[in-house]
C-alpha positions as CSV (number, residue, x, y, z in Angstrom):
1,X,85.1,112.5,108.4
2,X,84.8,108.7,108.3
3,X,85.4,108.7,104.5
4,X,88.6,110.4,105.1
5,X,89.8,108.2,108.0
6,X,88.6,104.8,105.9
7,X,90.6,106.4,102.3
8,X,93.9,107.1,105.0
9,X,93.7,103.6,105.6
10,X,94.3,102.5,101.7
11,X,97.3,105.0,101.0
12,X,99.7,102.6,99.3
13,X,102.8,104.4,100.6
14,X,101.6,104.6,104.1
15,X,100.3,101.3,104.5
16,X,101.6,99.0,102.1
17,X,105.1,100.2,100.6
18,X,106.8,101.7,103.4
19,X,106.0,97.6,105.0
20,X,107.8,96.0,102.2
21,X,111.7,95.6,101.1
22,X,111.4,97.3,97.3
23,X,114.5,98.0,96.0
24,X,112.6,100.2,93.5
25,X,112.3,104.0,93.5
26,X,110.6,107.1,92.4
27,X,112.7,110.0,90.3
28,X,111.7,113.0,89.6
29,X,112.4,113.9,85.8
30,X,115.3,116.0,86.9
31,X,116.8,112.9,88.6
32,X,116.6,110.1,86.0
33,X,119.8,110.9,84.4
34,X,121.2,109.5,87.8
35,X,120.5,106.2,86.5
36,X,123.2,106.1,83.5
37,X,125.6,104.0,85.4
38,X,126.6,100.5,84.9
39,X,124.0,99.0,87.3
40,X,121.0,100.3,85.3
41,X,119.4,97.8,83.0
42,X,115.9,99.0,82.2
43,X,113.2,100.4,83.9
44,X,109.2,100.7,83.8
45,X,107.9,104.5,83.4
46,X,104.5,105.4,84.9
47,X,103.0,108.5,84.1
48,X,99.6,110.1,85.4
49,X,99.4,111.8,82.1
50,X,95.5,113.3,82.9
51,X,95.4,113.4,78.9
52,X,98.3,111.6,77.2
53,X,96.6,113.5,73.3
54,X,97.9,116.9,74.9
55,X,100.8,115.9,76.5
56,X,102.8,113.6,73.2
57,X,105.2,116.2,72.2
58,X,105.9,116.6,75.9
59,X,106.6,113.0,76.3
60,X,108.7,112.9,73.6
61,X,111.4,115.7,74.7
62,X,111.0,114.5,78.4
63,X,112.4,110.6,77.1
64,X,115.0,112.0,74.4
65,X,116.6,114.8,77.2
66,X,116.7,111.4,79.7
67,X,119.3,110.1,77.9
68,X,119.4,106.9,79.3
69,X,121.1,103.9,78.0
70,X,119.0,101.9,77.5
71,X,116.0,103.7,77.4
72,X,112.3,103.0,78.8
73,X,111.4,99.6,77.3
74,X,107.6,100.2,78.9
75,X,106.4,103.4,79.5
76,X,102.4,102.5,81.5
77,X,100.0,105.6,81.4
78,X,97.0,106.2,83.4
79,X,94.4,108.9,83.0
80,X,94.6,108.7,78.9
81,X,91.7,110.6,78.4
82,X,91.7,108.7,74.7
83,X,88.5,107.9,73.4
84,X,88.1,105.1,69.9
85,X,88.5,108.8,67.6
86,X,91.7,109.8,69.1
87,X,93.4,106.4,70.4
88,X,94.2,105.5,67.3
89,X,96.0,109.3,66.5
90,X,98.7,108.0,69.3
91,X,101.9,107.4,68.6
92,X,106.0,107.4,70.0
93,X,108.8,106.9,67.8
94,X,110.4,103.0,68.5
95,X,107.3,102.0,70.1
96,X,103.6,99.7,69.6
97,X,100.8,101.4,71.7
98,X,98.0,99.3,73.3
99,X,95.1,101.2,75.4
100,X,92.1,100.5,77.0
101,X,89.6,103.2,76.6
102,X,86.8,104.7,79.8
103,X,83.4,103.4,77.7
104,X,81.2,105.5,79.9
105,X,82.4,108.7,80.7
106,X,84.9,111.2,79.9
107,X,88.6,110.9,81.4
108,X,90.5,107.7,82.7
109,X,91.9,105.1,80.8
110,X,95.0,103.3,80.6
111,X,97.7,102.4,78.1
112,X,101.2,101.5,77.5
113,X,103.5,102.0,75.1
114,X,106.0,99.2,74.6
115,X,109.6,99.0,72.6
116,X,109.0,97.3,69.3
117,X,111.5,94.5,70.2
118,X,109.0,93.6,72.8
119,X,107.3,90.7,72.2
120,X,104.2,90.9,74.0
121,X,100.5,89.5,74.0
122,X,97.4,91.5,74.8
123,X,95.5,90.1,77.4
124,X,91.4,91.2,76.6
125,X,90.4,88.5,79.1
126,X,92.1,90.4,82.4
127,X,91.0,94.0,81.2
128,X,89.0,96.0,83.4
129,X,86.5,98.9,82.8
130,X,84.0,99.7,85.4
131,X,83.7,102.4,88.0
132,X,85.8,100.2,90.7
133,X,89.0,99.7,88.3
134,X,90.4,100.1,85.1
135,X,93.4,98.1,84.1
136,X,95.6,97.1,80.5
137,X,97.4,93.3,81.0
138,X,99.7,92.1,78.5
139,X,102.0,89.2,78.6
140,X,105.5,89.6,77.7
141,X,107.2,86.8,76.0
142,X,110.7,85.9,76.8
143,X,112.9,83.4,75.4
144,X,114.9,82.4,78.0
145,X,112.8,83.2,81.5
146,X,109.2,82.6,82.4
147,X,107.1,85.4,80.9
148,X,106.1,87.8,82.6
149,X,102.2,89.8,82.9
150,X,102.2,93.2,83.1
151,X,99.2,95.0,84.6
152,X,98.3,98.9,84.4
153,X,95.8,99.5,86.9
154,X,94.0,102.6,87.7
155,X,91.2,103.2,90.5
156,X,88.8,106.0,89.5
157,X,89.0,108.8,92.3
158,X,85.2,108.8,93.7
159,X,85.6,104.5,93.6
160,X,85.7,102.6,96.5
161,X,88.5,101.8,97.9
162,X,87.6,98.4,100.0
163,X,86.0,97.2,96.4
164,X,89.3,98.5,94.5
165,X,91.1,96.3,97.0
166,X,89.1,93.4,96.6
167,X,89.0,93.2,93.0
């Protein structure tokens, strides 16, 4: 019972985002055509794929039936489920694909798949892989603006939470 009541106390949308002004949002797929309007730029996709190998083709008629202008330049998956034989096997039309595999165990993982007008550096030195975190960083390189690091981060379900938090 004190597991549950200590886990409660680490849900991000009770305790952390509903106590900060975020002017961003959550969609449901059936809602992001909402967007095509002249205040949409871009925006970040996350998916919680559990398996991004079996879900591709889905992926791929979920983002063309979007239609949004522009589209997705950074789509961030968690829970790839990739391991080194079938990474490499991944692949989205109009996009490079960088991952960080689980080493250990089956499941996890995280990758992202990023426009190919995207400049971007892979950052080795701030990956994560334990059974606390796992995380993907890259730096995207702008001309014109500061660049900008862009972190996928996944915590393992039977991890701790207060060492999640710390790390």
């Amino acid at each position: 019972m004190a597991s549950n009541s200590l886990l409660n106390n680490y849900d991000p949308e009770k305790n952390f985002f509903n106590n900060i002004d975020n002017k961003s949002r959550i969609f449901l797929p059936n809602e992001l055509n909402l967007l095509n309007d002249s205040n949409h730029t871009s925006s970040i996709l996350h998916i919680n794929c559990r398996s991004v190998f079996n879900k591709l083709c889905e992926l791929n008629i979920f983002l063309s039936s979007c239609n949004l202008q522009p589209d997705f330049p950074i789509i961030c998956l968690t829970e790839t489920w990739l391991n080194e034989s079938t990474a490499p096997l991944i692949s989205l039309p109009g996009y490079n694909f960088v991952y960080k595999n689980r080493l250990d165990k089956l499941g996890g993982g995280t990758g992202l798949f990023i426009k190919n007008d995207i400049h971007f550096i892979s950052h080795e030195d701030y990956n994560a892989n334990n059974d606390t975190c796992e995380n993907l960083c890259i730096e995207i390189v702008n001309k014109n603006f500061r660049n900008i690091l862009l972190f996928v981060i996944y915590r393992p379900p039977n991890s701790n939470p207060t060492l999640f938090l710390e790390y």
